[in-house]
N, C-alpha and C positions, 0 to 999 in steps of 0.2 A: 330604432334600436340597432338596426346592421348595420347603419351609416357608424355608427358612435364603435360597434366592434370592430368595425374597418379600421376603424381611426385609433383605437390600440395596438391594434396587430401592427397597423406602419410603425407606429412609437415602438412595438416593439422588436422589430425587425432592426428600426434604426439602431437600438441599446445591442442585439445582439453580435451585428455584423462589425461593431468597434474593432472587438480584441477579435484579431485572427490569427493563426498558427502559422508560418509556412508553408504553402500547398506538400501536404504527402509527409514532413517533418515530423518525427516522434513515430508515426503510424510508419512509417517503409523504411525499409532499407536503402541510405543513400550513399553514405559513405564506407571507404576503406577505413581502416580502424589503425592506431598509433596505440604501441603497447609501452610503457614506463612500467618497470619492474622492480621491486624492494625499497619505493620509496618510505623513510620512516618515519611516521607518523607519533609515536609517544614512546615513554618506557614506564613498566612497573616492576614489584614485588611477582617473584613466580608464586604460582597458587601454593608449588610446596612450602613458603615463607623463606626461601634461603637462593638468593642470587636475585639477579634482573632479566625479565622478557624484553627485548626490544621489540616492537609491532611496527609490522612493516606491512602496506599495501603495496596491489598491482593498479596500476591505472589503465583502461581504456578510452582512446581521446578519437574523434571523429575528426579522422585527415583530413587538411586542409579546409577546414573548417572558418569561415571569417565571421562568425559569432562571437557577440563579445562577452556575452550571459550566457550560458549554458543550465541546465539543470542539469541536477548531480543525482545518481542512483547510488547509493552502500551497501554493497552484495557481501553477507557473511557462510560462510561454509558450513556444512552439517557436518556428525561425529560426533553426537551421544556428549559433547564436552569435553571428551577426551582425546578427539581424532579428527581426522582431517587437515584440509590446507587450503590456502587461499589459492589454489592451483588444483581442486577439485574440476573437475569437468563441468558438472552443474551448473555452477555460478561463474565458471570463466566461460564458458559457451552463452549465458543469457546476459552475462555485462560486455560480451565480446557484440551480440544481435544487437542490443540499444545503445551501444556505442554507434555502431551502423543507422542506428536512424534519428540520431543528433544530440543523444544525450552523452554527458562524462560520466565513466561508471569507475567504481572502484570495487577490489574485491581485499580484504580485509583480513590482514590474521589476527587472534586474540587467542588470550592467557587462557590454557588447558588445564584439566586437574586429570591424578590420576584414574583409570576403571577402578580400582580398588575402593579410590578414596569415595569414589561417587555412591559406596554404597550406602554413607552415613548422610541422614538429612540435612545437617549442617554445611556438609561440605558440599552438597550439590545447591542448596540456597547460596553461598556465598561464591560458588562457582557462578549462577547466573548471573550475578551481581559482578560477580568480577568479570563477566564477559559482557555483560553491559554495562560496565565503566567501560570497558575501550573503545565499545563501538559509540559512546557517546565522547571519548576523546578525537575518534574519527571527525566525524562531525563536526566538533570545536576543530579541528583542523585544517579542511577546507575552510570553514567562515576565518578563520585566522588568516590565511592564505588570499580569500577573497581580498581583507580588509587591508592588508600589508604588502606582499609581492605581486598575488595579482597574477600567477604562473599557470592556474589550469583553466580560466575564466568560468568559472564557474560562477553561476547565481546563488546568493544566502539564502536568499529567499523561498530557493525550490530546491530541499534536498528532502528526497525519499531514502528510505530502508529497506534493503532486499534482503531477505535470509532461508535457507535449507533448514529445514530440521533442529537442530539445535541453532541454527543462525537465524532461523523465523523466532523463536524463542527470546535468542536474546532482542531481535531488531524491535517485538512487539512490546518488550519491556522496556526499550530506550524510550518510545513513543508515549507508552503509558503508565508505568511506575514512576510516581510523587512522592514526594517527602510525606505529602499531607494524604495518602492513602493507608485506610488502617491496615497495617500492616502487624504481625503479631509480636510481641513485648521482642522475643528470643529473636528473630530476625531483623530486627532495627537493631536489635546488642551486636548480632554478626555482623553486617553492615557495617556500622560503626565503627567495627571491627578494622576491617578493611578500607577504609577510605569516605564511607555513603555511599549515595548515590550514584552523584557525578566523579566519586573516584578521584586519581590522581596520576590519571595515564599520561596528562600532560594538554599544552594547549588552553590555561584557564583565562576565565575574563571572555570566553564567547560562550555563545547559546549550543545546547544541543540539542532543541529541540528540531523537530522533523516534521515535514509537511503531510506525509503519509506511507504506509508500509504497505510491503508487499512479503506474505507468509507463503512456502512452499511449504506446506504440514507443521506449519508451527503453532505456538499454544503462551496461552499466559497462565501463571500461578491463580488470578481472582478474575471473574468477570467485571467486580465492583471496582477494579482499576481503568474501566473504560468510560467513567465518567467525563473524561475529557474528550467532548463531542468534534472540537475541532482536526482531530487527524483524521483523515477518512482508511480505511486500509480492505486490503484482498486477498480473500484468504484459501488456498483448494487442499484441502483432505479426502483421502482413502476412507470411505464409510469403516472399514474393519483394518483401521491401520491399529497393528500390534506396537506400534512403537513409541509414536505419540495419539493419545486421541484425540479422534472427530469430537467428540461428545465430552465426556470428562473420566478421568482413569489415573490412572499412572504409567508413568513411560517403563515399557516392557512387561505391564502387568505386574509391576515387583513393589509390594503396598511399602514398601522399606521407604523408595524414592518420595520425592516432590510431587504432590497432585493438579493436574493438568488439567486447563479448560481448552478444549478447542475450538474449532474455526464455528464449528457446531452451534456452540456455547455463546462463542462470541458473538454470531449472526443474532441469536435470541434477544442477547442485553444489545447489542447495538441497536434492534429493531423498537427495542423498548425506551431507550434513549437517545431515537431519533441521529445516531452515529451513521455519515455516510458510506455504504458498505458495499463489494460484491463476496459471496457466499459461493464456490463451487466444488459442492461434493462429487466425489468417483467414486462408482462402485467398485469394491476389491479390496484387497490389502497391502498394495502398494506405497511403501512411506521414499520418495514425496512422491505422487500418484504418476511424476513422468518415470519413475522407475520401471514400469513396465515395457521399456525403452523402446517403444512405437512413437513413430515419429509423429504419428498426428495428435499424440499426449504433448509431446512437446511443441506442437507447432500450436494447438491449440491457444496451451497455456500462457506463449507467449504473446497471442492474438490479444485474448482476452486483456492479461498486465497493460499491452501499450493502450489499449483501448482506454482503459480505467484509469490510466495514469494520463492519459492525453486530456481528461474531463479536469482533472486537477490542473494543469500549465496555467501560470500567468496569461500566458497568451490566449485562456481558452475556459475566461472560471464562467462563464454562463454553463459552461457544458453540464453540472451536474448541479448546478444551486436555482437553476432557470430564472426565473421571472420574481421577485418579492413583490408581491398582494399584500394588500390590506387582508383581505380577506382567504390569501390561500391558505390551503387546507394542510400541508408542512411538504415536506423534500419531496420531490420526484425524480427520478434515475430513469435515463435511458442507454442502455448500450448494447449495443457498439452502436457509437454515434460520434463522428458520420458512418453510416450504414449503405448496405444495396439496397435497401425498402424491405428485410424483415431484420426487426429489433425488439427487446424485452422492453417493457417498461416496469417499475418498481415505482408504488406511491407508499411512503412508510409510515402514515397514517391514515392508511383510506384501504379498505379491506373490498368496497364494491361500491359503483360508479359508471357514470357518462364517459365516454371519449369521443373526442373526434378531432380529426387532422385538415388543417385550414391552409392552403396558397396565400401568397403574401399579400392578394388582391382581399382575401375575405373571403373564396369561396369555400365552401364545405367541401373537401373532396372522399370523406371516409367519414363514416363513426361507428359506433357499438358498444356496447355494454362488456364491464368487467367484474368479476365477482372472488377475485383476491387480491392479494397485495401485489404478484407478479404476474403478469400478462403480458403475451406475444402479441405484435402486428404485423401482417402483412402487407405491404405496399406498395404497388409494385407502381409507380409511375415515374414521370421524367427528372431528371437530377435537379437537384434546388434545393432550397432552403424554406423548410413549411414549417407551421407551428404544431404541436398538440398539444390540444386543450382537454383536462381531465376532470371532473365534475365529484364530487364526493356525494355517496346517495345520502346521508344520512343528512349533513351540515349544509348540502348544497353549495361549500364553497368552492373554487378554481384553481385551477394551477394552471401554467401555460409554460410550456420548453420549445425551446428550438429544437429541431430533427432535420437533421443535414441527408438528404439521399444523392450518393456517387452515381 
């Protein structure tokens, strides 16, 4: 029987060590960073219905970079819908950092509506809607670029959605509002209204879909729109954010507006439909939770993103989908991975369970028992590549990930 487990663990050492990342790439800081300023990406109808928006991004490109795919990050700006710029601090400071560690970032302006107007439901539904049309014309506009000129080398195949506040809002609804989600009679009229969906910001004939999001305090309208299990997303809210909720509410407390599911929310139904996820709440009232401008909110959060989005790369999909069993028991998550030897693990259908951590020889170096869904390891031994293997108490079935220790 240890012979035959030996003899997986190589097969599966061999399957995981294929796809590898650039030593330190995505995770550090390597490059100087190339800034492209006002390039214009679409035009629409202004939210007041009289004149045209031009939408313009900033790019962030990793100097001297001789990659010829890149993956692409779309940072959109907070301001309640009404305010802000694509030259917010926020999101030019976190597309400026993963510029530095090899991705292309953009940061995105889109069509505002008035404060005033934002008081009536209608116009704050067809506001999010008209802010994701453009950030989904964004998106058709690298893959346009990919497929035609070929100027930022970017990959189709790996673009994420970064957003603040009202820019997690609209990115989580580029990813997850469908045509075919019930949506209520009066709001597919508004829509409708305005373009659909996908809008008319420009750029049509490509995809906008997105490979996964990143929310600083953002929120979707339904949790039932995250039926689509394929984007994975990460989400960190203020437990007592007044502005957007953790949990579910209305943005500033005003029952007038649009009602909001948060990161809260969305953790629950993702967990319920098996949606790959990381969840981190702060305590406070902080909206987005690095507003309490301590640096180690910010440095954290940035730890965290590359970490989570390192698991998604091409070059790195064992990282969060590990091992397919016959018999495993559904997803397992470890991060930060690769780690110094202490790491979370998340199994999102196995509440308690066997673990243990295996050398690529088969030896048992660790194990222990878990008794929720998330559990910490410590482990502290020499750098390499081990497995863990996680045991479901109830089903007895497996799961097996790779766990990279620096």
């Amino acid at each position: 029987m240890k012979k035959f487990f030996i003899s997986a663990l190589i097969i599966t050492f061999s399957y995981l060590t294929q796809a590898q990342c650039p030593t330190e790439r995505y995770l550090n800081n390597l490059f100087q960073t190339d800034t492209l300023k006002d390039i214009i990406y679409g035009w629409n109808t202004k939210a007041s219905g009289s004149g045209t928006d031009t939408l313009k991004l900033d790019l962030y490109l990793p100097e001297a970079d001789a990659l010829e795919k890149r993956p692409l990050i779309i940072f959109a700006h907070g301001g309640s819908f009404y305010g802000g710029t694509k030259s917010d601090g926020d999101v030019t400071y976190y597309a400026d950092q993963f510029a530095k560690k090899g991705y292309v970032c953009a940061s995105i302006s889109y069509r505002l509506e008035s404060i005033i107007a934002l008081s009536s439901l209608e116009k704050m539904v067809k506001e999010v809607l008209r802010a994701s049309q453009d950030g989904r014309a964004a998106v058709r506009y690298f893959r346009k670029d990919a497929a035609t000129s070929n100027l930022y080398k970017i990959d189709p195949n790996q673009i994420y959605f970064a957003g603040s506040s009202a820019g997690g809002i609209l990115a989580i609804h580029v990813a997850y509002l469908q045509d075919a989600d019930p949506l209520p009679a009066t709001w597919v009229s508004w829509g409708n209204a305005i373009g659909g969906l996908e809008g008319n910001s420009g750029n049509p004939g490509y995809s906008s879909q997105v490979q996964g999001i990143v929310s600083f305090a953002g929120a979707i309208a339904d949790t039932a729109y995250l039926q689509n299990r394929d984007i994975p997303w990460i989400g960190f809210n203020a437990n007592r954010d007044g502005t957007v909720p953790d949990s579910i509410g209305y943005p500033f407390g005003l029952p007038l507006l649009l009602t909001l599911m948060g990161s809260q929310m969305m953790h629950v139904k993702s967990l319920q439909n098996g949606t790959f996820h990381e969840y981190y709440p702060y305590n406070g009232s902080y909206h987005p939770p690095y507003a309490d401008s301590l640096p180690s909110t910010w440095d954290s959060i940035e730890s965290k993103t590359a970490y989570f989005l390192y698991q998604l790369l091409a070059c790195n999909t064992e990282g969060y989908s590990g091992i397919s069993e016959p018999d495993a028991f559904g997803q397992v998550a470890i991060y930060p991975n690769p780690n110094q030897g202490s790491f979370v693990v998340r199994c999102v259908n196995s509440s308690s369970g066997k673990w243990s951590v295996y050398s690529i020889d088969g030896t048992k170096c660790m194990s222990g028992n878990y008794e929720s869904a998330d559990f910490s390891i410590e482990f502290k031994s020499m750098s390499g590549i081990y497995v863990l293997e996680t045991i479901d108490a109830n089903s007895g079935k497996r799961s097996l990930q790779k766990v990279q220790i620096q």
